[in-house]
SELO-729992 format. One line per 2 residues: number of its first residue (from 0); their letters; for each residue x, y, z of N, C-alpha, C, O. Coordinates in steps of 0.02 Angstrom, whole numbers, padded with zeros to 5 digits, m for minus. Each point is the difference from the previous one (the first is absolute). Layout:
NUM = A = X:Y:Z:X:Y:Z:X:Y:Z:X:Y:Z  ...
END
This chain:
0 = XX = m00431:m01943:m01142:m00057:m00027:m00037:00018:00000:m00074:00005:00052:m00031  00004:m00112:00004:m00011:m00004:m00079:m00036:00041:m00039:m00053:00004:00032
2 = XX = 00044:00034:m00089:m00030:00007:m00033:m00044:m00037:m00043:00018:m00035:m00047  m00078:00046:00064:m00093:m00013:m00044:00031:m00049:m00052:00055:00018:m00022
4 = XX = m00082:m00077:m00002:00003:m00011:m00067:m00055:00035:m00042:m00057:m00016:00017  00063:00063:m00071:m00059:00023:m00034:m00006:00079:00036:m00033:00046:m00021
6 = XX = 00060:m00046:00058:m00013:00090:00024:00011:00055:m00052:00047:00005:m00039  m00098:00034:00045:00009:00051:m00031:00015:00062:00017:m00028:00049:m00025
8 = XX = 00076:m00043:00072:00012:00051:00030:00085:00015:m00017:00050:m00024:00028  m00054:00067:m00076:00074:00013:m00035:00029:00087:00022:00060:00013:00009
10 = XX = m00111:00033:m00003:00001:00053:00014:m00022:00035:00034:m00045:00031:m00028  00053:m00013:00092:m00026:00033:00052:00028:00082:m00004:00052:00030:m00016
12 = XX = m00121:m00015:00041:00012:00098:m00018:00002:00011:00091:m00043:m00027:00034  00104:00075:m00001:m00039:00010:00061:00024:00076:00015:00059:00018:m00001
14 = XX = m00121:00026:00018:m00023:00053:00016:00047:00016:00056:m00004:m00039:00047  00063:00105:m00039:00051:m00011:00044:m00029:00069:00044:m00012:00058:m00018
16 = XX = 00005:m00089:00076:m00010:00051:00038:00037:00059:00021:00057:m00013:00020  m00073:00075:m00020:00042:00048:00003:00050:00013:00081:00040:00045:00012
18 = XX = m00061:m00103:00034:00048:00014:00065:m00054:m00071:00048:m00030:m00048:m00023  00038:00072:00085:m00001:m00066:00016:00041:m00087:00017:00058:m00016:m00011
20 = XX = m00097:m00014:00032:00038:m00055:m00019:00009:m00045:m00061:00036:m00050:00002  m00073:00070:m00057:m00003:m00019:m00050:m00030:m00055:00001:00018:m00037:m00045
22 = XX = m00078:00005:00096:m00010:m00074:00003:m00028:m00049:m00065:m00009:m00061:m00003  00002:00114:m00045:m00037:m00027:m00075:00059:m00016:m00046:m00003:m00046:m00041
24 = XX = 00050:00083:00047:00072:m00006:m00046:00033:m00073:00020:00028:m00039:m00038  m00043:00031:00123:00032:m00047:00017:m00035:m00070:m00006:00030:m00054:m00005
26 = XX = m00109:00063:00007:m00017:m00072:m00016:m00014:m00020:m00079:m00013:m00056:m00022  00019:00107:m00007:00019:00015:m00095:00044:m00046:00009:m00019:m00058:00010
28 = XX = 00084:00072:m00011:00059:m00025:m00004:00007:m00091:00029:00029:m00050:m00022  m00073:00063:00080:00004:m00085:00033:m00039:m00025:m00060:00033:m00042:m00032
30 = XX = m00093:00054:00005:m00047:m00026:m00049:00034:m00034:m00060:00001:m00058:m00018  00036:00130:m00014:00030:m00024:m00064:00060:m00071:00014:00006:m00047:m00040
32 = XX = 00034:00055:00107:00043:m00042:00014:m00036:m00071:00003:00033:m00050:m00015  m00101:00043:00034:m00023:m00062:00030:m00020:m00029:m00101:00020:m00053:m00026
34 = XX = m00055:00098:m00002:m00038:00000:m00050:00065:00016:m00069:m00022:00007:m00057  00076:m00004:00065:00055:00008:m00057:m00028:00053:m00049:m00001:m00015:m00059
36 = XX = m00021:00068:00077:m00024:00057:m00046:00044:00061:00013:00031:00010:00052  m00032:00029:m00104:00056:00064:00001:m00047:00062:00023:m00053:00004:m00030
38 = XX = 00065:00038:00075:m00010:00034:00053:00034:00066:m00039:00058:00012:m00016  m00146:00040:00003:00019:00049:m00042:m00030:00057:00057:m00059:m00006:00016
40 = XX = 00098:00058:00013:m00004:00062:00075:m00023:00059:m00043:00030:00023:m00048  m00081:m00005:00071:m00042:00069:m00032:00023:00032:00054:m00021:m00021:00054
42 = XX = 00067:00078:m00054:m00026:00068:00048:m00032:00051:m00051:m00005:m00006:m00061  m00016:00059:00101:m00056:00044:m00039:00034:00068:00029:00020:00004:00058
44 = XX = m00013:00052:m00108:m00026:00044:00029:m00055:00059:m00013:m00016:00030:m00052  m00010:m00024:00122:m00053:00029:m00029:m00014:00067:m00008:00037:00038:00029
46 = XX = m00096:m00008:m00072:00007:00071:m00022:m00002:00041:00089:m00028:m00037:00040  00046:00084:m00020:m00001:00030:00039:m00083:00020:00024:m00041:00012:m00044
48 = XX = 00021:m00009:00115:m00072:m00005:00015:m00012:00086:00002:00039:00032:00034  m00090:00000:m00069:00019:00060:00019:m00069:00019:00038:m00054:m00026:m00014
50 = XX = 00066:00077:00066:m00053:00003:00061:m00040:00055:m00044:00019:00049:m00032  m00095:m00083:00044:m00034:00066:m00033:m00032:00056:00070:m00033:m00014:00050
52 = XX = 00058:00072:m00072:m00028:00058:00043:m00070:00027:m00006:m00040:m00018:m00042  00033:00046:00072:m00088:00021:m00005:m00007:00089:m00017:m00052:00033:00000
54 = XX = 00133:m00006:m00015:m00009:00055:m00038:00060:m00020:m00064:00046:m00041:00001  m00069:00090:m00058:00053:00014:m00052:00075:00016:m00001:00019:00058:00006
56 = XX = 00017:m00100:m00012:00079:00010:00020:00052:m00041:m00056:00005:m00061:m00005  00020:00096:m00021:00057:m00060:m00050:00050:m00034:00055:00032:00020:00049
58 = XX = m00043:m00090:m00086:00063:m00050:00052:00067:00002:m00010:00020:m00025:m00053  00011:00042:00082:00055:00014:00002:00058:m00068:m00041:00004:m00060:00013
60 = XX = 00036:00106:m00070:00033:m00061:m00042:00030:m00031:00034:m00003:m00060:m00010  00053:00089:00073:00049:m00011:00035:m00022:m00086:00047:00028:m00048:00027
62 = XX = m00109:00080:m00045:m00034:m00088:00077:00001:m00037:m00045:00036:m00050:00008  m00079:00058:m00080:00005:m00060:m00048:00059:m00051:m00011:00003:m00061:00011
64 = XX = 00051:00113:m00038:00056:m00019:m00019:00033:m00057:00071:00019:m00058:m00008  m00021:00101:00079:00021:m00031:00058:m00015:m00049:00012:00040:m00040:00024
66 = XX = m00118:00020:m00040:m00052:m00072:00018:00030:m00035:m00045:00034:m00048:00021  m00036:00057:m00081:00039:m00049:m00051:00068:m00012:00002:00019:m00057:m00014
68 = XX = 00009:00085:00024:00067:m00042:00033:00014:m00047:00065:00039:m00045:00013  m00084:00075:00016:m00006:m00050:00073:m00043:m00075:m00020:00014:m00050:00033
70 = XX = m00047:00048:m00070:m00033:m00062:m00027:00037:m00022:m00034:m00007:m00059:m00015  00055:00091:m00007:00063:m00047:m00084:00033:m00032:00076:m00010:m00056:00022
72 = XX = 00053:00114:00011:00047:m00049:00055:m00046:m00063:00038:00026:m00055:00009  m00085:00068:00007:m00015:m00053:00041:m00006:m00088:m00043:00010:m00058:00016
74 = XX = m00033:00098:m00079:m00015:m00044:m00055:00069:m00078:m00023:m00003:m00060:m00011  00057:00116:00017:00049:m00015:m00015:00039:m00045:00071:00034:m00051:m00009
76 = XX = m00043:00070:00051:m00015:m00028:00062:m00017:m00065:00020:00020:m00045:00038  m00064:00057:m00079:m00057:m00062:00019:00043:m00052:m00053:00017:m00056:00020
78 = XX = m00007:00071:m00069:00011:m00029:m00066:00081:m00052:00043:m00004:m00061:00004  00047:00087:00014:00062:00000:00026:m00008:m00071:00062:00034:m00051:00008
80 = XX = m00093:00076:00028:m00030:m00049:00061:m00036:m00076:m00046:00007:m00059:00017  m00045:00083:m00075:m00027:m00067:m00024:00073:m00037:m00032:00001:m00061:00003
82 = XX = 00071:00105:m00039:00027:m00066:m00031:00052:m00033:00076:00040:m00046:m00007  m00049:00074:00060:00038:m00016:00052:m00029:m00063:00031:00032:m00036:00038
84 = XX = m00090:00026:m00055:m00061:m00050:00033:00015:m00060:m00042:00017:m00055:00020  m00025:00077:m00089:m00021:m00041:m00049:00079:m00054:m00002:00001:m00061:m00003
86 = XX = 00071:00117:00008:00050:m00054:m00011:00004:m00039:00079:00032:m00051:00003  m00054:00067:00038:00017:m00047:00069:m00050:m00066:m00011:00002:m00054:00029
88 = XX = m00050:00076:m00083:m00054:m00079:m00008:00032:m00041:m00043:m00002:m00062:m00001  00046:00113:m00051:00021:m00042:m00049:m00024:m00024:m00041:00005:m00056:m00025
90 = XX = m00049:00118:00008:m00049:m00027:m00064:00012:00052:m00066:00029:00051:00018  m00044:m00053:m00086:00009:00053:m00030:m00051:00074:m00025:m00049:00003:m00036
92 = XX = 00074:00033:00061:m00033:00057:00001:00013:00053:m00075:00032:m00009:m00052  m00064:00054:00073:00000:00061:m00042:m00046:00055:00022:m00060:m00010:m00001
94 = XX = 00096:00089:00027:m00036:00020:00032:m00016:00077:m00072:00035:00016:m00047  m00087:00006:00066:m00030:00071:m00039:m00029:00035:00054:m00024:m00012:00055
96 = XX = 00036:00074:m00105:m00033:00068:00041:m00044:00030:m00052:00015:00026:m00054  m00074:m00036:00084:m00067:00025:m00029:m00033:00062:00032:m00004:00013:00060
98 = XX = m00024:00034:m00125:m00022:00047:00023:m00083:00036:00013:m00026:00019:m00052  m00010:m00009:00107:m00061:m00003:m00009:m00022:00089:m00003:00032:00045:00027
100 = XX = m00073:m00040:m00052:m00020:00069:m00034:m00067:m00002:00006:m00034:m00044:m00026  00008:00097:00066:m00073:00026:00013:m00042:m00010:m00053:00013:00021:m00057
102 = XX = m00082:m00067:00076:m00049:m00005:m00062:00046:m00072:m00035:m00039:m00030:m00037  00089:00006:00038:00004:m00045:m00044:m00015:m00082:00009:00014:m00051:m00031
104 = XX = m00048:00067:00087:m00012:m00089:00024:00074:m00036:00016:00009:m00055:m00024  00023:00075:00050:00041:m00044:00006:00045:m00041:m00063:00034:m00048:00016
106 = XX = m00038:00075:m00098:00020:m00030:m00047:00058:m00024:m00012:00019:m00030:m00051  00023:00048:00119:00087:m00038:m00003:00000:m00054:00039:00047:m00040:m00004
108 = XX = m00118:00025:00064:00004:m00059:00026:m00037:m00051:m00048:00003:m00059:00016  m00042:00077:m00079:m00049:m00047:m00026:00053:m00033:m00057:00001:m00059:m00017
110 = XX = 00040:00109:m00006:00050:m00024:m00041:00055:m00050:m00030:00025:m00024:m00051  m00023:00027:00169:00070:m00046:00003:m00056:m00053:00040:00024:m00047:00032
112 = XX = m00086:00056:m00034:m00020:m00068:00019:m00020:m00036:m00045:m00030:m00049:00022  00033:00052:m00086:m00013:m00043:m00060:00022:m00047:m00009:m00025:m00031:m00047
114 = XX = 00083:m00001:00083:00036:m00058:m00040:00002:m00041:00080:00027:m00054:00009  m00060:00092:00041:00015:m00049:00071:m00044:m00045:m00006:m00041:m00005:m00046
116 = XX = 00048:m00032:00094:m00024:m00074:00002:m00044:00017:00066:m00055:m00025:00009  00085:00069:00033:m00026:00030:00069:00017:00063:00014:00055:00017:m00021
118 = XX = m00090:00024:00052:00033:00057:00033:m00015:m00022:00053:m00046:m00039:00012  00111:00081:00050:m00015:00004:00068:00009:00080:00016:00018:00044:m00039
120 = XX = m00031:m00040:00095:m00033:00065:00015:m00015:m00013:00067:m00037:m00047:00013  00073:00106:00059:m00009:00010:00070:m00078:00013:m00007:m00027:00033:m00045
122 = XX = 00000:m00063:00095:m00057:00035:00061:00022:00079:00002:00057:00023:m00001  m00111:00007:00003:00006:00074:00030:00025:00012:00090:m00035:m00013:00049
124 = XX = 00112:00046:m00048:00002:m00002:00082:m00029:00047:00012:00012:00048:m00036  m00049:m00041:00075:m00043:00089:00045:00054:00046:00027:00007:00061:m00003
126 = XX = 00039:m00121:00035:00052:00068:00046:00038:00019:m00065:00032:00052:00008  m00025:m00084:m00084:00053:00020:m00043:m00024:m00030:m00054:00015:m00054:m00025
128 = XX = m00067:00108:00004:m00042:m00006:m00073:00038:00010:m00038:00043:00043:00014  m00040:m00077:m00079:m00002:00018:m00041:m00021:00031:m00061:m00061:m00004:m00007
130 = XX = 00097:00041:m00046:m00062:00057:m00046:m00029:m00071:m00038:00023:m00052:m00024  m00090:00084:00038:m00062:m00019:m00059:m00015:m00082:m00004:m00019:m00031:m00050
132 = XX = 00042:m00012:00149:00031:m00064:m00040:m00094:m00029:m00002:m00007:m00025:m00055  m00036:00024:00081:m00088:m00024:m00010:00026:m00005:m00103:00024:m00043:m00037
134 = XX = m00046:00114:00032:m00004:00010:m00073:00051:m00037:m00045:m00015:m00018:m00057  00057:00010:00076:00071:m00036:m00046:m00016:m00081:00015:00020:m00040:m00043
136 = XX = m00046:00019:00090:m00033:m00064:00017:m00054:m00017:m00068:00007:m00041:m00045  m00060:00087:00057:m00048:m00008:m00036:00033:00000:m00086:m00024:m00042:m00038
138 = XX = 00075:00088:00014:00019:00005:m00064:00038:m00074:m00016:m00008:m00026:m00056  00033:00007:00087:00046:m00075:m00013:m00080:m00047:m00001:m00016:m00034:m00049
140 = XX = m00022:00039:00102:m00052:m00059:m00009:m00047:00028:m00055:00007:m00047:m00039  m00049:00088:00009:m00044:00013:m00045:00021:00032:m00064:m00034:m00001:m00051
142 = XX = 00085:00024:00057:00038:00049:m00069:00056:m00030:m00042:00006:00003:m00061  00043:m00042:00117:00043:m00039:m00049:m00015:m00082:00023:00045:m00041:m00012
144 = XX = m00111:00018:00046:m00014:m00062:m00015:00051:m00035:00043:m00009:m00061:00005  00054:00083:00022:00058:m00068:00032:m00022:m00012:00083:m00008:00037:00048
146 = XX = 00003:m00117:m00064:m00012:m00022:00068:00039:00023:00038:00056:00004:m00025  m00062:00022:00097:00052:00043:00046:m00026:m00033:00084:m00049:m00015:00034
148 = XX = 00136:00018:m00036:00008:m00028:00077:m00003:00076:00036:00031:00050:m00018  m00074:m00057:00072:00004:00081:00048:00041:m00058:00070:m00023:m00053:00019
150 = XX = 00090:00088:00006:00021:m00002:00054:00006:00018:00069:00046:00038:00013  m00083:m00057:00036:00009:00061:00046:00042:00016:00032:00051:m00033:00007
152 = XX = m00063:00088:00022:00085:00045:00024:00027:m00032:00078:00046:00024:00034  m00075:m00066:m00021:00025:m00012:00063:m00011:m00072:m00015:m00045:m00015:m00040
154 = XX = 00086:m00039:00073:00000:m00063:00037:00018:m00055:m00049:00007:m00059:00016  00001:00090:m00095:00032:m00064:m00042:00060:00028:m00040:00011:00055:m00027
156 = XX = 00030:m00119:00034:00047:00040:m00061:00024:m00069:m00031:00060:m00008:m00012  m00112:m00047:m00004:00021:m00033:m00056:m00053:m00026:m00021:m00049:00017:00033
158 = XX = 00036:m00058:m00082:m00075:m00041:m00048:00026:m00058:00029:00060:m00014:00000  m00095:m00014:00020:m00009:m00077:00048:m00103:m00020:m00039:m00055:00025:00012
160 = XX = 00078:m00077:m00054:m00056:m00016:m00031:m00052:m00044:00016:m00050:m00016:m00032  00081:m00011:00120:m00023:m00061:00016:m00075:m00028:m00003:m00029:m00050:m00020
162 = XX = 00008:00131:00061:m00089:m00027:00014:m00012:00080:m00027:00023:00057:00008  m00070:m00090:m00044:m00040:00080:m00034:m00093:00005:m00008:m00029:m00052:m00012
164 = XX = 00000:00097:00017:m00068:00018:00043:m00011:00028:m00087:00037:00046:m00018  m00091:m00075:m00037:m00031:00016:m00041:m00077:00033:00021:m00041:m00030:00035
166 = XX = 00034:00087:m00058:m00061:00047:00006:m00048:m00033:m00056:00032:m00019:m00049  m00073:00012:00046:m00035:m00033:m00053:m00080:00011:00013:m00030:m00015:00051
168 = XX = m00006:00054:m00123:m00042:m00001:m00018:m00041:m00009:m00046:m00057:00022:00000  00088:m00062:m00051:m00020:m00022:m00051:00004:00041:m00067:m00014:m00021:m00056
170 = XX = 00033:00081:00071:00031:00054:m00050:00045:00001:m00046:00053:m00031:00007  m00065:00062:m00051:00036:00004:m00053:00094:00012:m00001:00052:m00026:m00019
172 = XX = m00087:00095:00061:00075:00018:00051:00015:m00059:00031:00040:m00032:m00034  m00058:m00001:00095:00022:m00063:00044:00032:m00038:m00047:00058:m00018:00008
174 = XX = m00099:00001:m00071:00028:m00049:m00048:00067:00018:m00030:00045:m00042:00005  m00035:00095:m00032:00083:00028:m00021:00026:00018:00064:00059:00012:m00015
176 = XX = m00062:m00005:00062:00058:m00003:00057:00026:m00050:00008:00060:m00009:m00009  m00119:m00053:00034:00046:m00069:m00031:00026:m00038:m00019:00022:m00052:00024
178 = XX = m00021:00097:m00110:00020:m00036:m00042:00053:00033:00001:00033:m00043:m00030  00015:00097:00042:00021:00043:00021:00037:m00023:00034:00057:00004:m00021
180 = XX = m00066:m00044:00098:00059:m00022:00049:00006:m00073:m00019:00026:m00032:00045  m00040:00000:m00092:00008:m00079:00018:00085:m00014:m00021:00019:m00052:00027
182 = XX = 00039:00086:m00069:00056:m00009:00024:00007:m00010:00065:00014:m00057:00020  m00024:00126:00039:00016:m00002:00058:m00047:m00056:00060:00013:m00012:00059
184 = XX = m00067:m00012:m00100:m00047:m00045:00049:00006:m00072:m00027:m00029:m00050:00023  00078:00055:m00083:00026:m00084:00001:00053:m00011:00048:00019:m00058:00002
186 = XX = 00016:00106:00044:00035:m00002:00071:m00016:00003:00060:00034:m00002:00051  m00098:00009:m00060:m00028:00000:00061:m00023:m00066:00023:m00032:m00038:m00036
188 = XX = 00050:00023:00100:m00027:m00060:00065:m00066:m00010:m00019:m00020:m00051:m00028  m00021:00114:00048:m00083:00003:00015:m00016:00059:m00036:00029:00053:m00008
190 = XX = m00097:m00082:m00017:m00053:00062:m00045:m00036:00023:00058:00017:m00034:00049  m00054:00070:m00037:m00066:m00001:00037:m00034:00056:m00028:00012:00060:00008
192 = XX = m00077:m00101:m00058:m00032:00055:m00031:m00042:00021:00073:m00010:m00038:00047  m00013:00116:m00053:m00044:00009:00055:m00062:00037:m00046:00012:00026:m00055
194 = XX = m00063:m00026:00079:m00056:00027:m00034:m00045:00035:00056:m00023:m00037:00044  00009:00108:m00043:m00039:00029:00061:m00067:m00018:m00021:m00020:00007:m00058
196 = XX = m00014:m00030:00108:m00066:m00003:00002:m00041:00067:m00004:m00015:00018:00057  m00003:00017:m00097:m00046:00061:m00001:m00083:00009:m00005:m00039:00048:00000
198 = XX = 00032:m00117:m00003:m00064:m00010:m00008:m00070:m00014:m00050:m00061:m00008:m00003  00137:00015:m00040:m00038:m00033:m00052:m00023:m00068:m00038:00018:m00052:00028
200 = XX = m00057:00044:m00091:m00018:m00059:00006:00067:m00030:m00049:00036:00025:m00043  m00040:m00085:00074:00036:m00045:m00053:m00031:m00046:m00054:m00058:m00020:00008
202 = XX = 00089:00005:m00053:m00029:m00053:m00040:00062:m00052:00001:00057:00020:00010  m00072:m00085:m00022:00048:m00066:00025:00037:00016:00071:m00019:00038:00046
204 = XX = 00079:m00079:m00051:00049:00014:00046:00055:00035:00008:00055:m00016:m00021  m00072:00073:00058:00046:00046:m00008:00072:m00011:00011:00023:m00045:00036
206 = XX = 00005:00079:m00063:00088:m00044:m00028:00002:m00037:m00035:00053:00000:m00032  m00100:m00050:00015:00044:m00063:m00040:00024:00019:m00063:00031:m00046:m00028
208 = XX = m00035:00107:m00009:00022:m00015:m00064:00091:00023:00015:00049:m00031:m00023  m00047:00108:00077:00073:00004:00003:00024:m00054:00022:00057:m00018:m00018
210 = XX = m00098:m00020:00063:00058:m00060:00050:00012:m00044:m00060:00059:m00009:m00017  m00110:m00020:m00018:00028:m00057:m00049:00067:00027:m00056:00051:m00030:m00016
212 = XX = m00075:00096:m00004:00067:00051:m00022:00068:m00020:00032:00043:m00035:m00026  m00041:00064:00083:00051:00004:00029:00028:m00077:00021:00058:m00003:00021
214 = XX = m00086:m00042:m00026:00006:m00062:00032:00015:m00043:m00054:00016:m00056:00018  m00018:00070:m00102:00024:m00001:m00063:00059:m00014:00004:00040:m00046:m00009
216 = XX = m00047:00132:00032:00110:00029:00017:00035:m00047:00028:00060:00003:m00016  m00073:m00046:00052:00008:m00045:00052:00043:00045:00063:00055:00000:00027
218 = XX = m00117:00035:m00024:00002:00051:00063:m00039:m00037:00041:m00051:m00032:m00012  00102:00049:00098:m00047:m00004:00063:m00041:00036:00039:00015:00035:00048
220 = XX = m00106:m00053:m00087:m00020:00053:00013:m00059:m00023:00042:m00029:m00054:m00003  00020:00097:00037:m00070:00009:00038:m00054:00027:00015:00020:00047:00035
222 = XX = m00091:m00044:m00037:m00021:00078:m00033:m00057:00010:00058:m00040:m00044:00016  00049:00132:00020:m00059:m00002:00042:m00026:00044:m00015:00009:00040:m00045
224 = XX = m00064:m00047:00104:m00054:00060:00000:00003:00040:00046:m00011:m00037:00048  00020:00098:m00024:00027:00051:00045:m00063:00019:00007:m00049:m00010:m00036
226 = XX = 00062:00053:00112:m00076:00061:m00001:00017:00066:m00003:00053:00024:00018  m00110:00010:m00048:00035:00106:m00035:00010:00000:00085:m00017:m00032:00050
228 = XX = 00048:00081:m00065:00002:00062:00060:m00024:00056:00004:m00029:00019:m00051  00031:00026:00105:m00036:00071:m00019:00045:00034:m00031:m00025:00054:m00016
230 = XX = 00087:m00059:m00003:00037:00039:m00056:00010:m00027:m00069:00035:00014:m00049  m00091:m00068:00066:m00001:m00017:m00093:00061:m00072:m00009:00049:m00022:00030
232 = XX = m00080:00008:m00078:00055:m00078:m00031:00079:00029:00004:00044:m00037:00023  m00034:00082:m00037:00066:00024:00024:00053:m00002:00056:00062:00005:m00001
234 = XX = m00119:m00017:00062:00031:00010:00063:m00008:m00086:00010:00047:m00032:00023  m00106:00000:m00041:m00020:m00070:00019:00094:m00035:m00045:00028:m00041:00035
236 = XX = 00004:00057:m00094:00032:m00030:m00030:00062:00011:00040:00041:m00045:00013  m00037:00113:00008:00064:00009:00045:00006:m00044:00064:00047:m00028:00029
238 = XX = m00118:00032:m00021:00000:m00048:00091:00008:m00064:m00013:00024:m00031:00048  m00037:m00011:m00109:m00001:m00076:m00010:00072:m00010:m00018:00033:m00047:00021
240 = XX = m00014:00085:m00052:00074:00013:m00018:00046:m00004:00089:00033:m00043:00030  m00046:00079:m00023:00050:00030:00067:m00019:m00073:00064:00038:m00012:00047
242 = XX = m00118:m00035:m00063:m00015:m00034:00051:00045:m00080:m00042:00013:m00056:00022  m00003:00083:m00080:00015:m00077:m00029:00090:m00004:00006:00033:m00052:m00002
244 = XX = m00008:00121:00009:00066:00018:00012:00053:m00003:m00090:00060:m00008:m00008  m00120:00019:m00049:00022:m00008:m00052:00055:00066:m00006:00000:00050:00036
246 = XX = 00056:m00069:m00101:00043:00031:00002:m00007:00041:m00059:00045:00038:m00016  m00112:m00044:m00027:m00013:00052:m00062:m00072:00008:m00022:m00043:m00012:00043
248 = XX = 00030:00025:m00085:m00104:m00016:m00023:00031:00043:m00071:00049:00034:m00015  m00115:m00060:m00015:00004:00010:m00054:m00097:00001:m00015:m00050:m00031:00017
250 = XX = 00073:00097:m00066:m00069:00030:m00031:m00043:00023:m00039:00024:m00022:m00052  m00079:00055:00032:m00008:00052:m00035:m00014:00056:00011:m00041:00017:00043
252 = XX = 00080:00033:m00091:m00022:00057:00031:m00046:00028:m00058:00008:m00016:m00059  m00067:00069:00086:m00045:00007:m00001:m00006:00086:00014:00019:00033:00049
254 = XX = m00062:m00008:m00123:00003:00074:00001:m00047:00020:m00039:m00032:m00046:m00026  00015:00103:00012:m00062:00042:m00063:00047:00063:m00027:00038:00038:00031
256 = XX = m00056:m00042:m00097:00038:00067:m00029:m00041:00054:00022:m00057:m00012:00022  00085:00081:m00026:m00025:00056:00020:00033:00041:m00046:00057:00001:00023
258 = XX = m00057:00034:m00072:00023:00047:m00040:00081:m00016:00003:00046:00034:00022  m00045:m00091:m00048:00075:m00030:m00024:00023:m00022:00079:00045:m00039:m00012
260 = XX = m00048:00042:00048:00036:m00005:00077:m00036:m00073:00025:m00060:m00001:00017  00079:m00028:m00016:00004:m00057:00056:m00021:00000:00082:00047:00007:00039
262 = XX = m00118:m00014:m00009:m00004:m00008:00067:00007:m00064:00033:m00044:m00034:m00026  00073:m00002:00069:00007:m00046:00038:m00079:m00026:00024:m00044:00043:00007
264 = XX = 00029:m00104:00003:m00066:m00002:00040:00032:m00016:00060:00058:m00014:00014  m00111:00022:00020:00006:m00034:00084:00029:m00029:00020:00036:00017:00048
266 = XX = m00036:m00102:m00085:00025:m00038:00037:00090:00000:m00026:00039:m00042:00023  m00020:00090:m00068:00064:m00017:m00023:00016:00051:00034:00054:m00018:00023
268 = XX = m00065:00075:m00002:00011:00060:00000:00030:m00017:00086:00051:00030:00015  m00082:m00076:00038:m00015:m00032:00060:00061:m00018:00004:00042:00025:00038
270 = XX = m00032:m00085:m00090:00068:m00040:00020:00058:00026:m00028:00047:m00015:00037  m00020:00060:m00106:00019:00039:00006:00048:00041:00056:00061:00009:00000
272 = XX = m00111:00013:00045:00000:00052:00041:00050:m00029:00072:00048:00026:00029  m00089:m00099:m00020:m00007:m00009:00077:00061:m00107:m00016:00017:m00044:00040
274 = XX = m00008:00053:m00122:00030:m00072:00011:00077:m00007:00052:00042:00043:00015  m00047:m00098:m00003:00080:m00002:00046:00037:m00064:m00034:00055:m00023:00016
276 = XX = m00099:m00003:m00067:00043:m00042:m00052:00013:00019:m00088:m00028:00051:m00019  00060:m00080:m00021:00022:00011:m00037:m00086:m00013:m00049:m00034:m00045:00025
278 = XX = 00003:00080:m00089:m00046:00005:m00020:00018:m00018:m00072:00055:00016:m00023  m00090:m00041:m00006:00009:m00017:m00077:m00066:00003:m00021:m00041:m00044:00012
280 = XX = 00027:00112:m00054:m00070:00044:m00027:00032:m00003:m00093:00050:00007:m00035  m00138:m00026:00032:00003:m00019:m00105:m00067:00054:m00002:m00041:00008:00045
282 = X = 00044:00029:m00116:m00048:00035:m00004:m00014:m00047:m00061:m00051:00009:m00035
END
């Protein structure tokens, strides 16, 4: 695939998973190749988790010290696995090792996401979590502002832009996610905005202002009306997605501060959790 005329996608940040199959490193790497952007590998390591006891006891220096070296090797690890990825795509990289420290928000991932154009970032696997990845999700989307691709850990390992499933609610958020993927959705075959029916009222016709938007772009787009589900617009977007056989969606994500911390709502928190395609979330 040619590269976008007008794309703005020069720098991709991607979040390197500490083991695994790395399926986020690897569709990073296909991205920047499709999109001619330089491909910058965060491994992390992180402060050591320390177990709190329910009597008075000093922690032993010997565990501290131990945990923190086992996070540098894995770190380093990981770091070793992203430039092994990155030269078989053949794209240009640059990898760092960032360090995260209790209480600090995450300030080595907000850092090196300043100059991306995107971050990507794995799905959480259950059988092989990773530390803190919900929260490090939420810090890339509300703290350092960068639109972020979440990957999931099973069943893809490249960005195929063909047909893509837009979440759309007329939001502010919805509106910068958009604006957000249209490098990657001037490659795409088919738009399909979807809009869950929740029951509320409308005024005019719902869609026409994104469809005439998108149809500007001289995008192929089409725009429906879905019905909620009992798990919320979340699950209705996954099922229209998975019934339309799209290969990405694109969104907003959607949260409330709480004493500096970032909570997910529902319906992001849903797909998130349970997506089996590639996600593109704008705060």
């Amino acid at each position: 695939m040619s590269q976008t005329q007008g794309s703005t996608i020069r720098d991709i940040l991607v979040v390197v998973d500490l083991g695994g199959e790395r399926r986020a490193t690897i569709v990073a790497a296909d991205l920047a190749r499709r999109t001619g952007a330089h491909l910058t590998g965060l491994s992390l390591i992180y402060d050591p988790t320390i177990p709190v006891y329910t009597f008075a006891a000093p922690i032993p220096t010997d565990f501290v010290v131990a945990a923190r070296e086992q996070s540098e090797t894995e770190a380093k690890a990981a770091m070793a696995a992203f430039e092994a990825i990155g030269q078989r795509a053949g794209v240009p990289i640059e990898s760092r090792l960032g360090e995260t420290l209790t209480g600090d928000g995450f300030l080595a991932v907000i850092r090196n996401a300043i100059f991306a154009d995107i971050a990507v970032i794995g799905q959480d696997d259950p059988d092989r979590p990773e530390p803190s990845r919900d929260t490090l999700i939420e810090a890339l989307l509300f703290q350092a502002g960068v639109p972020t691709l979440v990957v999931p850990f099973a069943g893809v390992s490249e960005f195929v832009p063909d047909k893509v499933v837009i979440g759309w609610n007329g939001s502010a958020a919805a509106g910068r996610a958009v604006r957000a993927a249209m490098p990657l959705l001037a490659t795409a075959k088919e738009v399909l905005v979807a809009m869950v029916d929740e029951g509320r009222e409308q005024v005019g016709e719902p869609g026409a202002d994104i469809g005439a938007y998108l149809a500007r772009h001289d995008l192929n787009v089409t725009v429906r009306t879905i019905g909620d589900m009992p798990n919320g617009a979340g699950q209705a977007l996954l099922s229209f997605a998975a019934d339309e056989e799209a290969n990405w969606m694109v969104m907003g994500a959607y949260g409330h501060s709480r004493i500096r911390e970032f909570l997910l709502g529902g319906a992001t928190r849903h797909i998130l959790s349970n997506a089996t395609l590639p996600i593109l979330m704008s705060h």
